[in-house]
N, C-alpha and C positions, 0 to 999 in steps of 0.2 A: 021476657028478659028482665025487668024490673022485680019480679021475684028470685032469680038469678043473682043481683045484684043485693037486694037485701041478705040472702043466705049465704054469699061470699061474705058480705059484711061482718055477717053473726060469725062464720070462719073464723075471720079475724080477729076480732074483739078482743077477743081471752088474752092474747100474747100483745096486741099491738098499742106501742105506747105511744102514738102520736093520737090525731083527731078521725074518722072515717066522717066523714059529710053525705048526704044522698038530698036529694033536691026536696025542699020542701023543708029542711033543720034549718032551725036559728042563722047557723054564721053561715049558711052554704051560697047563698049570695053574693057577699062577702069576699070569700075564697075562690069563689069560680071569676073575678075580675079581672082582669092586666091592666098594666099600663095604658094601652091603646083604649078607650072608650070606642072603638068605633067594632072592635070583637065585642059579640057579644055570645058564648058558645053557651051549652048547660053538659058539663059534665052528667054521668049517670052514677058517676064515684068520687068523691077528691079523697084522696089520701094524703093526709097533712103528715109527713113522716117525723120524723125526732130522731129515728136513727137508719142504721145502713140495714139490719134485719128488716124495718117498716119499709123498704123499698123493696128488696128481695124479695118479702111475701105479696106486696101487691104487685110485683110483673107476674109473680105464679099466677093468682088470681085472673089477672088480666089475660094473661096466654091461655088459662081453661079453657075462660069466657068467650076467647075468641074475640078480647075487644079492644079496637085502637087507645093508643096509650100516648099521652101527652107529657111533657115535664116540664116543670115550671121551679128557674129558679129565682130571678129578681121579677118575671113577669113584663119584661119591658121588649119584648123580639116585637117589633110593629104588623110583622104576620099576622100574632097571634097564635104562634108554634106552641106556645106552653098551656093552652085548652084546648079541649077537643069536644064537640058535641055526640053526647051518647055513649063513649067512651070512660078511662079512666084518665085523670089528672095525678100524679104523683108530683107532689106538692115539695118542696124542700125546704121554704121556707120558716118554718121552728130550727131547721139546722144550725145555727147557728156561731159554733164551737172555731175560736181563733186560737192560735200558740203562735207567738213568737219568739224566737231565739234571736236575739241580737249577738251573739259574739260569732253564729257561724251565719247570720245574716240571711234568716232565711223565715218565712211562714207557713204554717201548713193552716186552713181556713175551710169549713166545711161549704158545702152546694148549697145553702141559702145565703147566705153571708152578701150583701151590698159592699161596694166601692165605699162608698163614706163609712161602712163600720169597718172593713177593714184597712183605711186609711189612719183613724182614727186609734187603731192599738196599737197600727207600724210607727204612727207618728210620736208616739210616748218615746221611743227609740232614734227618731232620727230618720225614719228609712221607710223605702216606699220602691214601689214597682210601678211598670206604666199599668193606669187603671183607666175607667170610663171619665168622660170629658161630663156626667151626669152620675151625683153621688148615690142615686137610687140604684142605679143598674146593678143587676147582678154578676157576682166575680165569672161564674160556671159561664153564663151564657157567652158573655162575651169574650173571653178567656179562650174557648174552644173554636170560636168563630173567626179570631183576630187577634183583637184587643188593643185598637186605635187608643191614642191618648193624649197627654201633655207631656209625659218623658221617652215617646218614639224615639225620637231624634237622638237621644243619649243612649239611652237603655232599650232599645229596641223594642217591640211591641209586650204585651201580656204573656202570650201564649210562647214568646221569647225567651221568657223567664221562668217559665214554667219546668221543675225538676222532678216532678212526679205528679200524678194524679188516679186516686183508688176509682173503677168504674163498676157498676153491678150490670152484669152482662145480661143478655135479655135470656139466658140459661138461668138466670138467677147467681152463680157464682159471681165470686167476688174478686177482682183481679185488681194488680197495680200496676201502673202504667211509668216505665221510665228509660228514660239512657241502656239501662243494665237488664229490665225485665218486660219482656213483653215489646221490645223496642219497633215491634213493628209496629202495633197499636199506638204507641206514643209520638213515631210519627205521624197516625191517620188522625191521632188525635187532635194536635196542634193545626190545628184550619178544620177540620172535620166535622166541624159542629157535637151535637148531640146524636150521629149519626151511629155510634159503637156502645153505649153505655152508659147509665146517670152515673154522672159526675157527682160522690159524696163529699171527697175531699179534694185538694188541691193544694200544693206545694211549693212554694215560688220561691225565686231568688230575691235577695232585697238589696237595693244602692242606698247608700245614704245623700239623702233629699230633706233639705227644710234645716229645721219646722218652718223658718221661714223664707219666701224665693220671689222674684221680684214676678208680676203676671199682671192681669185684667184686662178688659175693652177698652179699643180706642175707638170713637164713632164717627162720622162726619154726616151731612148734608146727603142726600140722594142725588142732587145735581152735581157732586163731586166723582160719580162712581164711577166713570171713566178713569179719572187721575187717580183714586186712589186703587183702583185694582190693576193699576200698571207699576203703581209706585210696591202694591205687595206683589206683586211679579218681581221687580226685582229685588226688594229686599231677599226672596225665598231664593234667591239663586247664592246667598253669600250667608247665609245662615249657618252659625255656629250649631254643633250639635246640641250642645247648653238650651236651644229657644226655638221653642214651638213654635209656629205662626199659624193659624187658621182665616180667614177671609172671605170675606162673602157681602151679601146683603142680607139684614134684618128687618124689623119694626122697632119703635122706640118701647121701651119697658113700660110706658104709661099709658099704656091702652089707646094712645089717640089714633092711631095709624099710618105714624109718619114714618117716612121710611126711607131707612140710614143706610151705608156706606160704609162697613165693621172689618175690624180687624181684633182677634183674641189671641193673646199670647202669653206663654207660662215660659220663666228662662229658670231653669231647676240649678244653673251655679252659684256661685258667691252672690250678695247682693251687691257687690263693688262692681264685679264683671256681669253681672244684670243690669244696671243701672247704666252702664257703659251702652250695652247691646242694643237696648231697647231706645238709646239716644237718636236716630236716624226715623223712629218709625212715629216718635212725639214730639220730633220737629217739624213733620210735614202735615202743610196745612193747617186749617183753622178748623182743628173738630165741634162738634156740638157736646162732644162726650168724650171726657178721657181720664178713664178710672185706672189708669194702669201703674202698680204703687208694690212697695215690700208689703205680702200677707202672707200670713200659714196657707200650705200648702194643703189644708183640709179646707180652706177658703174656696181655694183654686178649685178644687175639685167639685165644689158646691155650687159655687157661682152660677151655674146658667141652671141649677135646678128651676128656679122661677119660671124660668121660662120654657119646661117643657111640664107642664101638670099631671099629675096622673090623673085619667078619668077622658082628657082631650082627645079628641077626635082626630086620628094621624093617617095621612098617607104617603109614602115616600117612595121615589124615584135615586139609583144611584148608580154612577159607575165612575170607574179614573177617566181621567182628561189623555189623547193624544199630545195634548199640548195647548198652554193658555194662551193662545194667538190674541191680537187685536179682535178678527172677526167672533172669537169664543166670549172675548169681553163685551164686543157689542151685542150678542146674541144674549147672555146672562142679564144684561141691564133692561133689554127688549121684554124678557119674558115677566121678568120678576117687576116690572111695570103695570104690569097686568096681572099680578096678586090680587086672590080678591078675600083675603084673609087677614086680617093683623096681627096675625100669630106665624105667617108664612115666610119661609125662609129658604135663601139658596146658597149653599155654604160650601167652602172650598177648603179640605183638608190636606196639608202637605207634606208630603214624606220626603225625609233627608236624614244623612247621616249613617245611624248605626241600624237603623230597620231596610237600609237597601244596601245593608252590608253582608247580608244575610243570603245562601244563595236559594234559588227559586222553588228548588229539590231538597233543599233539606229541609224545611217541614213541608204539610201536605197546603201550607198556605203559601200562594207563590206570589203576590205581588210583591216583590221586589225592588223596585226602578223607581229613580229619583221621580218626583211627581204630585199630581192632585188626583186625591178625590172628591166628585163631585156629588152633593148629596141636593135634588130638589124635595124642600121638607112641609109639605101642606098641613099645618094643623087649626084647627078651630074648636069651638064649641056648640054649636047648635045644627041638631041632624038637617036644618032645612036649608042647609051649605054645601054638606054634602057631594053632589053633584057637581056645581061649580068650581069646591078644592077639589075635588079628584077630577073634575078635565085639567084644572089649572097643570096639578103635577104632571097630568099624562103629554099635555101638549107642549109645556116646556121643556119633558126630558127628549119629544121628540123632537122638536125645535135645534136642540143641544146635539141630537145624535151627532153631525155632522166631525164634531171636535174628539167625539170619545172615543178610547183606547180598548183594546179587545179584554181587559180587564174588570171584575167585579166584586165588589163585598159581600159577601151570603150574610153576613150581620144586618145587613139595611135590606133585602131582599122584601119585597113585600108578597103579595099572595095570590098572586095574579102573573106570577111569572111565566115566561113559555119554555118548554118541558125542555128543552135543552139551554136553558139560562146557567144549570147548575155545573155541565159538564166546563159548559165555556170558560166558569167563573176557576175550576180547577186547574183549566188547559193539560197540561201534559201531565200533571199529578192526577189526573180523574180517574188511570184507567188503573194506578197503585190503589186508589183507596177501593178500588169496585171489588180490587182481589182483597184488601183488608176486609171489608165490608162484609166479603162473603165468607170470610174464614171466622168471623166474631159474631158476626149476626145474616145468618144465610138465608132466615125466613124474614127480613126486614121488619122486625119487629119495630125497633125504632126508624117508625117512617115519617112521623110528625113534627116533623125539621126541613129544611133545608138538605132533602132528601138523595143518597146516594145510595142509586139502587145494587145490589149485588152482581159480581160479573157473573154472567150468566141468566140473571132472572127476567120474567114478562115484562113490561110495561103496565 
């Protein structure tokens, strides 16, 4: 096989303008990393692409070869969906290539492109889409998945906005995905993941946001977490669509391992009627921390970078909440007491507004319903933790079962899931994408995802 894979190389060479890496060059290292520190796969290929032909020629490749094939575009899926051991990596990170139109308010951003660079071009304009709550992430990954953020609540999710998207099918052709073309695929696409085709470009609609909006942490005491995750209980029931809330418990950002009592909020309207909004939630209490002030909205979007590093050691648990009862609140404080991590975190994301106005069927992503979701997020640094972060996460999400909702996010999915986690997470849209699934890609070539097997195929 390694001779295989050198002589596809040479194949390519001639035509392909991006990078080809095989184990054992310079940057291959490098290339073969994510996000997560705790993957650690060896590609037998990376294909560092540049354009939409460097993708199309290495799935040929790859289909010859007969070898699974991974895609990678910000690198941040806590899987670890975007390498694969032994396999090929089709990389898309050189992609890079932004446009934006501000007068019909719209972007097209190719499958490498991060949230902070394309915040950053939109925001020259005025205008912005819901992106990742982390300016590393990538647009593709999460886009396809969801696309949780700070302007749900207004603008509905990512993959909300989303008005086309070019895919290279595992045929190699090259097809566009929208309203008008292909509309079937564009709905499987929209929640679907990476499950029909690499995402090269991508097309959004843009709201105008910023440049500046009122947002940041407010912190309190750990002995307070009682009161204040009932006080964000209610604040989240009278939330304007203008103001994100998220909540949870953290550690403090100084490494000592104290551990706080958080609430993060982004209100994307006027600063006048932001300043108003956010009055009710920086009057309660005596925080230890309360950062929350008019910044750019490429602030906002940056802000908790710090606190997720690339390289960290991640494992995450997650699903929606049936409902944040008192016993859900005592259960969350119970578990997250018994962190044994200072990077450990148990965070409550909440949907309102214009993302649960949306109905369950019309894209292939159905959470809908006013709500939380619940993310138990173990991350550390040193492999000799390990062990203890992942019982932590596994015994608090079971800890938690009792409160959660038949709903899940294939974005936070880790790698360990049980073989029917994915149908559940579609509910009634699974058995559409199984027939998409099998009419785009019938020999499940893209299976190194948050996988949706073909109707009709084996297990």
């Amino acid at each position: 096989m390694a001779l295989d894979i050198v002589n596809a190389a040479a194949e390519l060479t001639p035509t392909f303008s991006g990078q080809l890496l095989k184990p054992g060059d310079a940057a291959y290292d490098e290339a073969r990393s994510v996000h997560n520190g705790l993957i650690d796969k060896r590609p037998a290929l990376i294909a560092r692409c540049r354009g939409v032909a460097d993708v199309a020629d290495t799935i040929g490749i790859a289909r010859k070869l007969h070898l699974e094939t991974a895609v990678r575009g910000g690198g941040h899926n806590v899987a670890g969906r975007a390498t694969v051991d032994g396999g090929v990596m089709i990389d898309l990170a050189p992609m890079k290539g932004i446009y934006v139109d501000p007068v019909r308010r719209t972007a097209r951003a190719q499958g490498g492109v991060t949230w902070g660079e394309f915040n950053r071009e939109t925001q020259l304009h005025g205008l912005a889409v819901t992106g990742g709550v982390v300016s590393s992430t990538g647009i593709a990954g999460l886009t396809l998945g969801g696309g949780l953020g700070w302007l749900m609540g207004k603008h509905a999710l990512a993959l909300d906005n989303l008005l086309s998207v070019d895919l290279v099918l595992a045929s190699g052709r090259v097809v566009t995905a929208s309203e008008h073309e292909n509309a079937d695929l564009f709905w499987a696409a929209r929640g679907g993941g990476g499950n029909f085709g690499v995402a090269t470009s991508l097309e959004y609609r843009l709201h105008p946001v910023g440049p500046q909006i009122t947002g940041g942490l407010i912190a309190y005491p750990f002995d307070m977490a009682w009161d204040v995750l009932r006080h964000y209980r209610d604040m989240t029931d009278q939330l304007p669509d203008e103001l994100a809330l998220f909540g949870g418990f953290v550690h403090a950002p100084d490494g000592s391992g104290q551990k706080l009592a958080a609430m993060v909020l982004c209100h994307c309207g006027s600063l006048a009627e932001g300043e108003k909004a956010v009055q009710p939630i920086k009057a309660f209490g005596k925080p230890a921390m309360d950062a929350i002030a008019a910044i750019p909205y490429t602030q906002m979007n940056a802000m908790l970078d710090a606190g997720y590093p690339r390289g960290a050691l991640n494992y995450w648990k997650s699903s929606f909440l049936a409902t944040l009862s008192d016993d859900a609140i005592r259960a969350m404080i119970d578990c997250f007491a018994r962190c044994p991590t200072p990077m450990g975190q148990l965070l409550l994301e909440h949907f309102h507004g214009a993302v649960t106005r949306i109905g369950p069927t019309d894209t292939a992503f159905p959470h809908r319903s006013p709500g939380y979701n619940m993310l138990v997020l173990a991350q550390w640094m040193e492999r000799r933790q390990n062990s203890a972060c992942i019982a932590w996460a596994r015994d608090s999400y079971a800890n938690l079962q009792p409160f959660m909702g038949a709903g899940r996010y294939v974005n936070y999915f880790d790698d360990d899931e049980p073989r029917d986690a994915i149908a559940a997470a579609y509910g009634s849209n699974y058995r559409r994408l199984q027939q998409i699934k099998a009419k785009y890609d019938p020999g499940n070539f893209f299976r190194m995802n948050q996988n949706i097997r073909p109707l009709g195929s084996k297990p």
